[in-house]
mmCIF file of the C-alpha atoms, coordinates in Angstrom:
data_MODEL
# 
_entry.id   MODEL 
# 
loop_
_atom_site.group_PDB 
_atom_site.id 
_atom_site.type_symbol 
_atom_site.label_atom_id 
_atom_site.label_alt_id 
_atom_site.label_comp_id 
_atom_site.label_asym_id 
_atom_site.label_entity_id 
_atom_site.label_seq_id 
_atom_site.pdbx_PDB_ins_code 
_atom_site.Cartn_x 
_atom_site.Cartn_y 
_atom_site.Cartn_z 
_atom_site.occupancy 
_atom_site.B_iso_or_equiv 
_atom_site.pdbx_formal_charge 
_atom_site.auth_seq_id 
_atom_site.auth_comp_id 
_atom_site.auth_asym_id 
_atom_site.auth_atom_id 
_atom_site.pdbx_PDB_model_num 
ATOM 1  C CA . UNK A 1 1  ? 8.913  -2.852 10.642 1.00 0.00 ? 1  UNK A CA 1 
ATOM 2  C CA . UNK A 1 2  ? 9.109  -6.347 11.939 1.00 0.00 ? 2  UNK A CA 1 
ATOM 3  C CA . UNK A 1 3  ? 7.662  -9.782 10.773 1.00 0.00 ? 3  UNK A CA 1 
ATOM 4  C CA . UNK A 1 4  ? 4.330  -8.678 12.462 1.00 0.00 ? 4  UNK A CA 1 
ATOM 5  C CA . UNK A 1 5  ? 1.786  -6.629 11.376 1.00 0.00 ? 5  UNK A CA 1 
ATOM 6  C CA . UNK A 1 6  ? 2.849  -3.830 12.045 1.00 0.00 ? 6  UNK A CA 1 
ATOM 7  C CA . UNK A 1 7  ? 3.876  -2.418 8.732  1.00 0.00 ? 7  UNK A CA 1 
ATOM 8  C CA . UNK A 1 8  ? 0.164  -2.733 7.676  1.00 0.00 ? 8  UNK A CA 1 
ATOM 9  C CA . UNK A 1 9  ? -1.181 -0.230 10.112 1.00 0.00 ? 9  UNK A CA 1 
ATOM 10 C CA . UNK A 1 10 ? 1.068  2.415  8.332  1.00 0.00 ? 10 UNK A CA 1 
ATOM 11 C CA . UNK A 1 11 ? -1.025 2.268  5.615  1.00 0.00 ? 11 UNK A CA 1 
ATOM 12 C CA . UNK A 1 12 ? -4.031 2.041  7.267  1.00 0.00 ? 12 UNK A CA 1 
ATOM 13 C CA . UNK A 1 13 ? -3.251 5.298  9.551  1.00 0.00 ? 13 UNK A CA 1 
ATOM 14 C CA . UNK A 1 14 ? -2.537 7.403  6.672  1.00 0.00 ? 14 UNK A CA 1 
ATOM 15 C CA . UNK A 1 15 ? -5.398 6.178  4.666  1.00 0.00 ? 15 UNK A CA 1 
ATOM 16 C CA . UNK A 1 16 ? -8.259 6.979  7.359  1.00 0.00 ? 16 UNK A CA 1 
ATOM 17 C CA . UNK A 1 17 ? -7.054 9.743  8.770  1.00 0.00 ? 17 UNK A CA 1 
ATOM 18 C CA . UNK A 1 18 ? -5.522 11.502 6.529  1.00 0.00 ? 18 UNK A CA 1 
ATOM 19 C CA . UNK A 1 19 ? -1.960 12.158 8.522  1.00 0.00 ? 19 UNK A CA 1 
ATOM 20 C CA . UNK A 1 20 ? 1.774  12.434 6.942  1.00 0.00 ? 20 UNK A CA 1 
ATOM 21 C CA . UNK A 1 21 ? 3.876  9.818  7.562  1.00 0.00 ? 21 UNK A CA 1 
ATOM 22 C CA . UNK A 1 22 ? 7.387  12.208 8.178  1.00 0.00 ? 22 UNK A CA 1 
ATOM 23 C CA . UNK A 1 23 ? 9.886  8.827  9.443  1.00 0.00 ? 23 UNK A CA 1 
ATOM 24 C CA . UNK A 1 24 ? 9.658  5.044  9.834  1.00 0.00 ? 24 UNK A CA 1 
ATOM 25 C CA . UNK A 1 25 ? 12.006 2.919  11.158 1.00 0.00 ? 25 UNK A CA 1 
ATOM 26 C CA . UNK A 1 26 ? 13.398 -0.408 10.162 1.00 0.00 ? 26 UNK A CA 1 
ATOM 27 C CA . UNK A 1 27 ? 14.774 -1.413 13.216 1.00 0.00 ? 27 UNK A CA 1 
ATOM 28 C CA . UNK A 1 28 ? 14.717 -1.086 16.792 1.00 0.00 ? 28 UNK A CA 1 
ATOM 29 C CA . UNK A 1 29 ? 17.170 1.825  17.712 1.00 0.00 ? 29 UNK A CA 1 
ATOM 30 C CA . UNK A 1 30 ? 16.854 5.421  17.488 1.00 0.00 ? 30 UNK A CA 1 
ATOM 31 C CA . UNK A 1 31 ? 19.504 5.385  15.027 1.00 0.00 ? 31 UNK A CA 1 
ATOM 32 C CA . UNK A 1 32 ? 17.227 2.961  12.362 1.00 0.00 ? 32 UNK A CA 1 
ATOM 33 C CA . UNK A 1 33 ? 14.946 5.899  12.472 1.00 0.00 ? 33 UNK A CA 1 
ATOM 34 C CA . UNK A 1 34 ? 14.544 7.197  8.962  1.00 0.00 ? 34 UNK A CA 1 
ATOM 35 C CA . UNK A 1 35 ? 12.330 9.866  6.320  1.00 0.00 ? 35 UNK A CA 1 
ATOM 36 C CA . UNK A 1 36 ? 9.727  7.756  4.854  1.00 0.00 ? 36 UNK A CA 1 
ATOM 37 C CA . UNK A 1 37 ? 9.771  7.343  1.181  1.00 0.00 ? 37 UNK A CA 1 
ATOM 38 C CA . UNK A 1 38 ? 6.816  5.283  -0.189 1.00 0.00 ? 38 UNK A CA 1 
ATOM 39 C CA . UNK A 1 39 ? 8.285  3.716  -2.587 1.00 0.00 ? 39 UNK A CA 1 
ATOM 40 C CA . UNK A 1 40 ? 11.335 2.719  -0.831 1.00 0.00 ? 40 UNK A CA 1 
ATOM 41 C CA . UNK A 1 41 ? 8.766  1.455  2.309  1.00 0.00 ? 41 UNK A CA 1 
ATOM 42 C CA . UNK A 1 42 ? 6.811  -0.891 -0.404 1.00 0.00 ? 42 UNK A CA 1 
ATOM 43 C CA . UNK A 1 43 ? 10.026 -2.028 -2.011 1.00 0.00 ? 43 UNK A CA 1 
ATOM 44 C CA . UNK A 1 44 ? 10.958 -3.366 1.639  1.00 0.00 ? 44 UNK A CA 1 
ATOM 45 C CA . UNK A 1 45 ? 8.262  -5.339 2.512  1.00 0.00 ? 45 UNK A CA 1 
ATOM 46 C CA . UNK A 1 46 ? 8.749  -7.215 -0.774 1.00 0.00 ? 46 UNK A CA 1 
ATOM 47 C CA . UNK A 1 47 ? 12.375 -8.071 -0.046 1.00 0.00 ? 47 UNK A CA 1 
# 
């Protein structure tokens, strides 16, 4: 998740078409990959 849009399309995937969202990642290395947790995602793009 960056200062783009891109954090937006999460939402938008799982809402029309209906697939889990299993990891997300925060960063840009293999190592900022992560299990997604809702509310921990929506807490983040607050901060």
């Amino acid at each position: 998740m960056d200062s783009n849009s891109k954090a937006g399309s999460i939402v938008k995937i799982k809402k029309e078409l209906g697939l889990p969202v299993r990891f997300i990642t925060f960063g840009e290395k293999p190592e900022d990959i992560e299990k997604f947790n809702a509310k921990d995602f929506v807490q983040r793009l607050f901060e």
